[in-house]
N, C-alpha and C positions, 0 to 999 in steps of 0.2 A: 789435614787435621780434621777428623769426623767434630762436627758440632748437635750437640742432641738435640733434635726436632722439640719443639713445645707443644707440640700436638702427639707427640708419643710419649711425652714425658702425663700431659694430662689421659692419655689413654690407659696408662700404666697405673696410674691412683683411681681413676674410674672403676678399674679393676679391683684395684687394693679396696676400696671402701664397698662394694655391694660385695664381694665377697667375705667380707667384715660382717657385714651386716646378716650376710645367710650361714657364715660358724656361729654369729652368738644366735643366732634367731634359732639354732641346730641345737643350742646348749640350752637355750632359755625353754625349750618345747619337749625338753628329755622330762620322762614322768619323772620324780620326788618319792611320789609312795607304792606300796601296791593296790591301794586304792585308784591310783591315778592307772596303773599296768589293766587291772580288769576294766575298767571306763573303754579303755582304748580297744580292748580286744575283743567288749561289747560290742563297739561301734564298728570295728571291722568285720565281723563276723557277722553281724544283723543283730537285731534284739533277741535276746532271749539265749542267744549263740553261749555269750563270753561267762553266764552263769549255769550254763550246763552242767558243771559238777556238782557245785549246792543244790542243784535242784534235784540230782540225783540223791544227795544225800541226807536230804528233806524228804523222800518218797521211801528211805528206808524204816522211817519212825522210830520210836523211840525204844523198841527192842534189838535195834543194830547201833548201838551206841558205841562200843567199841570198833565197828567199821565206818559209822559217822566219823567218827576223833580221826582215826588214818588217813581218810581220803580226804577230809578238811587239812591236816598236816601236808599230805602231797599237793595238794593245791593251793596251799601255802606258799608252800618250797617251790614250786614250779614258778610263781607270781615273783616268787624275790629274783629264782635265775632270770626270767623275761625282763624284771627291771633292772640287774647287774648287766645285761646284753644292751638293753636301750641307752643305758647312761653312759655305756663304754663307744657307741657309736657315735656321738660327734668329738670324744678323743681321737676314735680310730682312726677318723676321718680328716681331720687334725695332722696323725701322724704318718697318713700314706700321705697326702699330700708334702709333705713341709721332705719326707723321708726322697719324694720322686725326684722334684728339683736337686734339692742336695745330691743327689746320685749322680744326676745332670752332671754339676761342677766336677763331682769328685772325679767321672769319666773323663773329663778334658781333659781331668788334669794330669791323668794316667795316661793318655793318650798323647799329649803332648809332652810328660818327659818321653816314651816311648820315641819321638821323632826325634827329640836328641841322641837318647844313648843311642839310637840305629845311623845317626847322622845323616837322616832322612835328605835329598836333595830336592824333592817336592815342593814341603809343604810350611816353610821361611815365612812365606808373602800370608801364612793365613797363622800364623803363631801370634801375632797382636788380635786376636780373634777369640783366640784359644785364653790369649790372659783374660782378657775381656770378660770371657764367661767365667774363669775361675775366680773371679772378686765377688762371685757371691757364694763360695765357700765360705769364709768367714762368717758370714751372717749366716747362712743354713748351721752351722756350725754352732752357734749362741742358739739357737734355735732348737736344734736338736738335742745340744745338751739339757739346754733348760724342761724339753720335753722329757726326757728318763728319769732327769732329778726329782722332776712331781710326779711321776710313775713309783719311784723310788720312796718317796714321803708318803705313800698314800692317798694322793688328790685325784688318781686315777688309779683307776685297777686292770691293765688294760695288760699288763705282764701277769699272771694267773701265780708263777712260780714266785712273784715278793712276796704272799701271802705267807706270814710267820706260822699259821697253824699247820702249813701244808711238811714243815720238816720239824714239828715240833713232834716228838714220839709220841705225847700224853693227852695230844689232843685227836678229837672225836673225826678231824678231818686232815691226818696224818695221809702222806702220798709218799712210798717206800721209793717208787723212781723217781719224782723229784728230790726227795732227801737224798738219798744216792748219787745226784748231782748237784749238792749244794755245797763242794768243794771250790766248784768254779762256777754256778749260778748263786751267789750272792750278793747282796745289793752293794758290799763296800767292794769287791773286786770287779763288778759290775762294773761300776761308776769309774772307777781309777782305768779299768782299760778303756775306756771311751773318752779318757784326758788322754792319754797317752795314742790314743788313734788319731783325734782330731790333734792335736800339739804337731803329731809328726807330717799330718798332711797340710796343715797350714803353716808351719815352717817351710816346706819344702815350697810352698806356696808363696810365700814372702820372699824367701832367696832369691829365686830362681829369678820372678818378677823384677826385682830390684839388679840381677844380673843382667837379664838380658836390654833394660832399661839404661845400664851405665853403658853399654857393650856401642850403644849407637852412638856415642862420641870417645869410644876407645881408639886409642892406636895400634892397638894389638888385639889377639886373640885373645886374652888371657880369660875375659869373664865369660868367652862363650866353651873353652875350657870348662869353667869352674861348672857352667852347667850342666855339663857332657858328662863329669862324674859325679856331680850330686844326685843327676837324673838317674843313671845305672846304681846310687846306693838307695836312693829313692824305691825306684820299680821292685826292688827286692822287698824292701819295708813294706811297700803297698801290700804286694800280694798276699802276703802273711797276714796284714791286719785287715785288708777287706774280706778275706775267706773268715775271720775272728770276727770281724763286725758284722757280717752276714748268719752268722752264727746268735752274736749276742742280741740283733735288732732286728732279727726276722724270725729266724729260726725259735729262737726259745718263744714264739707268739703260743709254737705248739710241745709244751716241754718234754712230752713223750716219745715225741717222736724226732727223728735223726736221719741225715740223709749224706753220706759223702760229699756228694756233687752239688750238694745245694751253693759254695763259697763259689764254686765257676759258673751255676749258675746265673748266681747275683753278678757276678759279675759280665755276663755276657748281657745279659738285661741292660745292664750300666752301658758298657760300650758303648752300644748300639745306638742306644739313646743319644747320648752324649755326643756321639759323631752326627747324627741326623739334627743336632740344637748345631753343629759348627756349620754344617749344609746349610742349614737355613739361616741361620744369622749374616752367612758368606751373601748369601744371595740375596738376604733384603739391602746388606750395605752395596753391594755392586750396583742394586736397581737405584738406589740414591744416586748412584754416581761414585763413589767410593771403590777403593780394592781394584784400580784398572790396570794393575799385572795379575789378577787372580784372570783365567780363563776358564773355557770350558773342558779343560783337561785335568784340571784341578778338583773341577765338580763331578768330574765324570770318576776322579778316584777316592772323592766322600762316597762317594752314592756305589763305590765297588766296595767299601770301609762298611755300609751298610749294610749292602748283602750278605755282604760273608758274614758280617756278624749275627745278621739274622739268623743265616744259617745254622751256625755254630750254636745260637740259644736253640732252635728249635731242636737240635742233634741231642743239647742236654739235656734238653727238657723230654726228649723222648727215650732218652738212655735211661733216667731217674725213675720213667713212669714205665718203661718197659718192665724195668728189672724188679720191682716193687710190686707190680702188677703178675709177674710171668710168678714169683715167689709165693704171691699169696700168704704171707705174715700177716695176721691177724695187726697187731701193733703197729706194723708198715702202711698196708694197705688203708686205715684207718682215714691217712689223711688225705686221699683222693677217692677215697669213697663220699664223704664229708662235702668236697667242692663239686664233684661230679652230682650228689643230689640233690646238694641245697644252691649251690649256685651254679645250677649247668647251664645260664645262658651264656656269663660273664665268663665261664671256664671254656667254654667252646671258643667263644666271642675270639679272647684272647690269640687263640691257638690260628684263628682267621686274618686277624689285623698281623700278627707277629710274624708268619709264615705263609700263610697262601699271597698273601694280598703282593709283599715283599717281592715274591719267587716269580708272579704273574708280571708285575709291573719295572723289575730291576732287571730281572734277567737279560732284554733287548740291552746289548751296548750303547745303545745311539741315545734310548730312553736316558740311558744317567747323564746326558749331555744336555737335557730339556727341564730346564729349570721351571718351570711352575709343576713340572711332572715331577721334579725332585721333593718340593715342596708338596704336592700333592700327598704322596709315600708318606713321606714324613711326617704330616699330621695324623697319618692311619697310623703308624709307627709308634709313637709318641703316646696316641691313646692305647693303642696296644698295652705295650708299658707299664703306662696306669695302672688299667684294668689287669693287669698281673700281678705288682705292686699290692692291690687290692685284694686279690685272692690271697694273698701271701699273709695278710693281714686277721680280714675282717671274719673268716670261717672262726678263728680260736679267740676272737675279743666282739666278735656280736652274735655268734652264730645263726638261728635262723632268723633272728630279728634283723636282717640286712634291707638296706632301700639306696637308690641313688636318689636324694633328695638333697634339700639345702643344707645340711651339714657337709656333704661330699662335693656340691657345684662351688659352695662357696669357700671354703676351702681353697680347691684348685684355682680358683678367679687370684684369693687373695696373693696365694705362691706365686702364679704367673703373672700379676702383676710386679709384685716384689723384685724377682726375677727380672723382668725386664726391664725396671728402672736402676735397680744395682748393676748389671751388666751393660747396656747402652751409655749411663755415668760413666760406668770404667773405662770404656770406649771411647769417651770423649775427651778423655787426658791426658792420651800418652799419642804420637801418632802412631795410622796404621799401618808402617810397613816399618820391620825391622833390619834396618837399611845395610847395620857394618856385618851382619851375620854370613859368616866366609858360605854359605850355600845359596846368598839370596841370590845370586847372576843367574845360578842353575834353578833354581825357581821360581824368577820371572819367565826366563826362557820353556821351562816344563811344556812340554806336548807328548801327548800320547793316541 
């Protein structure tokens, strides 16, 4: 029976509080006026920089009075977009974090009926592993809801397409393609399908857990049964609503634009992730002492779970960008014109941790058997991820007003702390091995 350390439980709120501390310090530091927007872009620019327009418009005198009024208007307008981008950054940052973890669980937990309905023989001894992390579904889930619903009320403006004037006909800032998609981008169908996504993954979430919990003092099969076909009516549910959720909590960031593959792409992103969090949880609980029928045959078929998957993201991610790119659509092209100039370190970055890094260090068989080298990957992995997550994000709710500062570090500190103390809790109250499951003999014994 795992017992959670006090020294990881206090490293996990160390976490939670400076990361607290650097979201509101990220909130409390967003300018208020555009008074406060020109101050800032004074002081970055040097003096004299950030008033460069008035100053121009002051050297036209008082016979360019009508080109004064315009370009005072445009530089207006531009101060309000800079402070609409700055205010919407420590939301954003808010929401790629709180969005990455949550993907985390949701992965598991896709992945984990996956071993059922395939009646995997592997991977039994690491399925209390697998619940483990999905107990902080639930909280990402309060979480997330609670974020779209003050997206939704107007306390953030961080979804572009809520804006009532944009499908209104008679206003001044009417948008013919997102009206044209306000059949199914609306905030009451919005919201109802994000009950209905999260209900059915935290249902299946509940079941399955509380099955395969009666199942170690069963005398029969019957509840590993019950999870055999909940999990096959499950995986079907899933895929529908992650390609939908991928849709409604990513995609519409950029409402103009549309992509096929982006549902498989979210989702290979998920995976990956999510198998690289069961790696590494497997192997800090074995380095305690715990999990002593998990081996290195075990780890060596996480860490081939992560290659492939790797793979498979970078395949989609280059089918998306090929076909996009070779087309030349103005309206396509649009959104990787956008990250490739305003964020091309983090968009390179990405494509480095996600793929090169993975292919160099996974590839050797023997490497997936070398546990701090698993763990190594997987912290490049992981940030990877992130930093994907982020581009997915930040290009269409901060645009070039982007920084990695304390609204982003602290953020991530807060999640991961969160994180690790709902998941190591859940850990410590059920035991780690689920003993009557008719495959655990064949996965203690697993060698490969």
């Amino acid at each position: 029976m795992y017992t959670l350390p006090n020294k990881l439980k206090i490293f996990a709120i160390i976490f939670m509080v400076v990361g607290a501390i650097g979201m509101i310090s990220g909130f409390l530091s967003a300018p208020k006026t555009t008074a406060e927007v020109e101050a800032m872009m004074a002081s970055h620019h040097g003096e004299g920089h950030g008033n460069s327009a008035m100053d121009e418009m002051e050297d036209h005198g008082e016979g360019h009075g009508d080109v004064k009024t315009e370009e005072h208007a445009d530089h207006e307008a531009h101060l309000t977009h800079v402070l609409h981008q700055l205010q919407n950054r420590p939301w954003s940052a808010l929401y790629i974090a709180s969005f990455f973890f949550f993907m985390i669980s949701l992965g598991v937990l896709a992945f984990y009926a996956i071993q059922y309905a395939a009646q995997a023989g592997w991977s039994p001894v690491l399925f209390r592993v697998m619940e483990g992390i999905t107990a902080y579904l639930p909280v990402a889930s309060v979480i997330i809801l609670l974020l779209l619903v003050l997206s939704a009320t107007g306390v953030n403006h961080i979804f572009h397409w809520m804006d009532a004037d944009l499908v209104n006909p008679e206003s001044e800032h009417y948008d013919e393609i997102i009206a044209g998609k306000s059949s199914y981008l609306n905030v009451p169908f919005f919201l109802a399908r994000a009950v209905v996504y999260l209900l059915g993954w935290n249902l299946y979430r509940y079941f399955s857990r509380k099955n395969s919990v009666a199942d170690d003092t069963a005398e029969n099969h019957a509840y590993f049964k019950k999870n055999f076909k909940l999990s096959a009516i499950f995986l079907v549910f899933f895929i529908v609503t992650e390609s939908m959720m991928s849709w409604d909590w990513l995609m519409s960031f950029d409402p103009h634009w549309f992509s096929t593959l982006y549902g498989w792409y979210v989702f290979a992103g998920m995976m990956v992730s999510a198998i690289t969090v069961i790696a590494m949880v497997t192997i800090f609980l074995k380095a305690q002492g715990y999990l002593e029928f998990v081996n290195d045959s075990h780890i060596h078929d996480l860490a081939k779970f992560m290659f492939g998957f790797s793979i498979f993201w970078t395949y989609l991610w280059f089918s998306q960008f090929m076909l996009i790119w070779y087309a030349n659509i103005p309206e396509e092209v649009t959104y990787f014109v956008t990250r490739i100039e305003d964020y091309n370190l983090p968009f390179f970055a990405m494509l480095v941790m996600n793929f090169v890094f993975p292919v160099l260090l996974l590839m050797n068989s023997d490497y997936k058997r070398v546990n701090w080298f698993v763990i190594m990957t997987g912290i490049v992995i992981l940030a990877g991820h992130y930093v994907d997550v982020f581009n997915m994000v930040m290009p269409a709710t901060v645009g070039t007003s982007w920084f990695i500062g304390l609204p982003e570090i602290g953020s991530l500190f807060f999640f991961f702390g969160l994180f690790v103390l709902v998941v190591f809790t859940a850990l410590a109250k059920k035991p780690l091995l689920a003993k009557h499951n008719p495959f655990i003999k064949e996965s203690k014994h697993f060698h490969y």
